[in-house]
N, C-alpha and C positions, 0 to 999 in steps of 0.2 A: 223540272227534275222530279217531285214529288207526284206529279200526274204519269209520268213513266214510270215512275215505282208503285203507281197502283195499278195501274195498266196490268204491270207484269203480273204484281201478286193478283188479281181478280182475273187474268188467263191462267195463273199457275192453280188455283180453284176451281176451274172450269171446268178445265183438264181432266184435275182430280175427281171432280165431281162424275162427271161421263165417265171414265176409268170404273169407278169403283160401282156402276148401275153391272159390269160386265164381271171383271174380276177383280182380283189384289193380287199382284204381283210385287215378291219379296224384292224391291230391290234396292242398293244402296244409297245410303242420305248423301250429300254434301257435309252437313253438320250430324256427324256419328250421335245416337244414342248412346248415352253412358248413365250408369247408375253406380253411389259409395253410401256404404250403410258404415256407422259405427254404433256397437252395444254402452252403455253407461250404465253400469250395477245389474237393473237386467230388462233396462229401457233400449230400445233400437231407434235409431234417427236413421231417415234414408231418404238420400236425395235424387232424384232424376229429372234427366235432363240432357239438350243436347250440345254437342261443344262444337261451336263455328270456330272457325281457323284466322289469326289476324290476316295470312294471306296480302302480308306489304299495305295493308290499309292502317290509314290512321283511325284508333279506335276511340281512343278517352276523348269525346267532346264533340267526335264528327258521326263515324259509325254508329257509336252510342252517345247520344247529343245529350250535354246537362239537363238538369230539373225535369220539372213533369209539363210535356208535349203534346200536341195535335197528331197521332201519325198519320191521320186523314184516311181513314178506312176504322170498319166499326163503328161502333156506339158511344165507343171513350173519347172526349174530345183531349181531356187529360188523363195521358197513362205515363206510368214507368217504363224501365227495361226491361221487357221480360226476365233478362238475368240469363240468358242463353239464348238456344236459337227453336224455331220451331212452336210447340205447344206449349202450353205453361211448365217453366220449369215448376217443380212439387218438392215439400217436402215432409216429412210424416213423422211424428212420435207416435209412438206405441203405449204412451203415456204423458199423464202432464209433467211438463217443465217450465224452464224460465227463461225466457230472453232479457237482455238490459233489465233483471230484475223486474221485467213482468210477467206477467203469467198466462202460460197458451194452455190450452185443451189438448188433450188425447186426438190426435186425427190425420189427415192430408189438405194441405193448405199450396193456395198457389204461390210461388215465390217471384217477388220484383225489387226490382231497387232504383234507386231516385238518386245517382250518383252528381257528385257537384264539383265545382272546378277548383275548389278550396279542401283539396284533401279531407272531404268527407261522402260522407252519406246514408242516404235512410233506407233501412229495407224494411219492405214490407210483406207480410204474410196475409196472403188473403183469401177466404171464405169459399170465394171459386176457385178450384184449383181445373174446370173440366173446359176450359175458357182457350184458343188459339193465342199464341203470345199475352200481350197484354193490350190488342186491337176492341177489347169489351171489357177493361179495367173499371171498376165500378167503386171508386172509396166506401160507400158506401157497407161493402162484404170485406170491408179491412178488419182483419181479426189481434191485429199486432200491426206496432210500427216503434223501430227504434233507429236510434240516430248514432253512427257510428266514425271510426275514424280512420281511413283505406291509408292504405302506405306504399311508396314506391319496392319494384323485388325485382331480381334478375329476367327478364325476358322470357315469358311464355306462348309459345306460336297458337296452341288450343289451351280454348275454355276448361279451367278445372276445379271442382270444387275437389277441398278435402278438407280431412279431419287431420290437423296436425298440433294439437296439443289436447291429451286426455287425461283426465285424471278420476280419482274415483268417483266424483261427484259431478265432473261437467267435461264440456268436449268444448274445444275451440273449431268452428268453419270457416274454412276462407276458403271465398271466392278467385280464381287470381286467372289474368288475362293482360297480355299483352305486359308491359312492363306495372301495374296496378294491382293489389290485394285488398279485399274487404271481407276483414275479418267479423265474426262473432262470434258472442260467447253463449253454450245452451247451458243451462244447470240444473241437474237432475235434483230432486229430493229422494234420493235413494232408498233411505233406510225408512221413510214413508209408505214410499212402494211395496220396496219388496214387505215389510210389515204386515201391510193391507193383502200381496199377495198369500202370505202364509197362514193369514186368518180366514181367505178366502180356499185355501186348498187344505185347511186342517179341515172343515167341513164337508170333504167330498172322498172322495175313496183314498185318498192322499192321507186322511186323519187314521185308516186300519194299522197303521207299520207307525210300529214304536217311533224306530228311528225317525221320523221324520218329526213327531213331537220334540225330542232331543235336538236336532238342528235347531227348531224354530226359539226352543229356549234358549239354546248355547247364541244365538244371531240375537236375539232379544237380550240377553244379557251384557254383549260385545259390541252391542251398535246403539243405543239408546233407548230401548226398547222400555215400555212398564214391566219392572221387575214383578210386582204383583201377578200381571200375566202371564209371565215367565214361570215363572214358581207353578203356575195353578198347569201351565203346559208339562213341564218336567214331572209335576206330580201325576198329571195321566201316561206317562211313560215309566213311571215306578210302580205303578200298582193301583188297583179299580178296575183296571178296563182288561178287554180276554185280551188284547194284545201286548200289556203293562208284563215286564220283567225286570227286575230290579237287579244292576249291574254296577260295576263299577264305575264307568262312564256317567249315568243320568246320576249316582247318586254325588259325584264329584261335580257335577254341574249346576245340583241341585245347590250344592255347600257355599261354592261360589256367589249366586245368585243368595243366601242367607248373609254372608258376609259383605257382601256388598249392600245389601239393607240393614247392613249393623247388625246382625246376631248372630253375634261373634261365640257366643257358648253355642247354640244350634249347629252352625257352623262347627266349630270343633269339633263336636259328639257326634255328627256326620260323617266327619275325615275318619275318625277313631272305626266308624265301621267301614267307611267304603276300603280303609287298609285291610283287615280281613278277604275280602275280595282281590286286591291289587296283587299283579305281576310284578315282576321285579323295576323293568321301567317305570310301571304306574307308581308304586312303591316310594322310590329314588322323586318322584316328581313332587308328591303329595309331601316328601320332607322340605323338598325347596319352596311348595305354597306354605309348610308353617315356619319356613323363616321368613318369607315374604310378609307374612302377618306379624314375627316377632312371636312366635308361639316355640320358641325354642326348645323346650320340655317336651313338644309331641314330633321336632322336627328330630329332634336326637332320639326320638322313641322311634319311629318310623324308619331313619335310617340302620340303627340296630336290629330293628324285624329283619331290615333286607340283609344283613351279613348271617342273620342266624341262619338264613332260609337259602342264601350263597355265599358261603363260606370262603371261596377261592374266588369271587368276584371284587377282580381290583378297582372299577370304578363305585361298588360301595365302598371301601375303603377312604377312597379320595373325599367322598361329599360327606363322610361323617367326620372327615379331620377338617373339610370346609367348616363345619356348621362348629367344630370346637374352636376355631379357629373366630369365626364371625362373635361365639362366645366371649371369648375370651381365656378359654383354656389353653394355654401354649402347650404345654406336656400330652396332651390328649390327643392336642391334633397333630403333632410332629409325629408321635406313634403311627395314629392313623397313615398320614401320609407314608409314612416311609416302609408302611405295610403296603399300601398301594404301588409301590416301585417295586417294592419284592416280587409281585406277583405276572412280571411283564406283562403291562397293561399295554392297551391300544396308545397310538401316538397322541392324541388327542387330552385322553384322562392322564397320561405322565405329562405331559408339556403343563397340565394344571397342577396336578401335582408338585414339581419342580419349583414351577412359580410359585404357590402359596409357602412352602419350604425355603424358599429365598427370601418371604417377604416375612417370615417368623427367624431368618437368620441361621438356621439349622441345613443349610445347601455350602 
């Protein structure tokens, strides 16, 4: 049987081979090409590969025979499964990641697996990914190997990988064929990357436009970032540089990024000017960051600039009877509030309204 199966495959080469001294002709596989990428923060993984059909054969332990085998052809005396059909199945980050908690390189790696008859097994990533199945599998160019755990799933006629569970930081792959799934898990260090990407693109023509300093500090502030950096980023988008403007936005990012390093008076005398600047939203916002702080004196200052400056606006109303309310003012804020009703407000600011008014007993 195995002298017939090289038989074939070493005509089915021959073939190819004289074929291709003359032309390439497009024409279709038996086991279709497919290729599924998924993004992670603003890494790419993509895998390709071909998907053989069960086609009524039995696959788990005969098709694809346990452990690592002789296929008797090549140089591999022990190979995997190739993990599909045809060339080496591939698969690629666009940056480092992690498998089972180890750690792969930036690249294209060939992909195999070493399935077993005890609901498990190991896949391997390896070094040559430019290699015919896995007929010149060489442990040797093994760049990763982890040991996983496959699970029975509803009946699938073709080979499929996908990505079916993502999350900010990692993506699950599963493999899945015939009635068997072999899952894994990739995990991105996201806020690493992207990091290193925006210290690498504040240097290039990417660093002329304000705004993109403003992002990198607002992302660095939000995701782990050295506040220190932040600050020193946000200050070249305030002022220094020919493209530096000093706005509402960097300097409310900048105050954030002070208060979250503890300095909380910096911080304050920040908010105090970037309100000068502020629209009415902005305005309304920077009162909810100084009750957020517990800065109640500039959150009730802030919200009264915004009624002076809109007088007939019913949702200042409502957040200044919140913030007397959070105070502890009952008289102040029941005013407010039911100043805000007076003025047929949107659904939204009455239904708050209402509510803080019920819960002061005055509804």
């Amino acid at each position: 049987m195995q002298t017939n199966y090289i038989s074939k495959f070493l005509a089915c080469l021959l073939l190819t081979s004289s074929m291709n001294i003359f032309a390439q002709l497009n024409l279709p596989r038996a086991s279709q090409q497919a290729s599924v990428s998924q993004r992670v923060g603003i890494t790419d993984i993509t895998i390709n590969y071909s998907r053989p059909s069960v086609n009524g054969r039995e696959i788990w332990g005969k098709l694809v025979p346990y452990g690592i085998n002789n296929l008797g052809f090549g140089t591999a005396t022990e190979a995997p499964w190739r993990a599909g059909a045809n060339e080496n199945t591939t698969i690629t980050f666009t940056d480092d990641v992690m498998i089972d908690g180890k750690d792969i390189k930036a690249g294209t790696y060939g992909f195999h697996v070493v399935v077993k008859p005890d609901d498990k097994a190991t896949i391997i990533l390896s070094n040559d990914s430019q290699s015919w199945g896995s007929f010149f599998y060489d442990k040797d160019q093994d760049a990763l190997r982890a040991d996983v755990a496959t699970r029975e799933v509803p009946f699938r006629e073709l080979l499929t990988y996908e990505f079916n569970s993502v999350t900010p930081t990692s993506a699950t792959v599963s493999l899945i064929w015939g009635k068997k799934e072999i899952p894994f898990t990739i995990e991105v260090p996201v806020n690493v990357i992207v990091l290193n990407d925006i210290r690498a693109k504040l240097k290039g023509q990417q660093g002329f436009i304000r705004q993109n300093w403003e992002q990198a500090a607002n992302y660095a502030l939000n995701n782990g970032g050295d506040l220190n950096e932040a600050l020193g980023w946000i200050n070249n988008a305030i002022a220094g540089q020919f493209y530096s403007q000093k706005t509402f936005n960097n300097l409310a990012i900048k105050g954030q990024i002070l208060n979250k390093m503890g300095k909380t008076m910096e911080y304050a005398l920040l908010m105090d000017e970037a309100s000068e600047m502020a629209n009415k939203t902005q305005l309304n916002q920077l009162g909810y960051q100084m009750i957020n702080a517990k800065d109640y004196e500039r959150a009730l200052k802030y919200f009264k600039m915004n009624i002076k400056n809109n007088p007939n606006d019913a949702n200042g109303y409502d957040s200044l009877g919140e913030c007397y309310k959070i105070m502890g003012d009952k008289k102040n804020a029941i005013k407010n509030l039911k100043k805000s009703l007076s003025l047929n407000p949107p659904a939204n600011v009455k239904a708050n309204s209402e509510k803080l008014l019920t819960e002061l007993g005055a509804m």
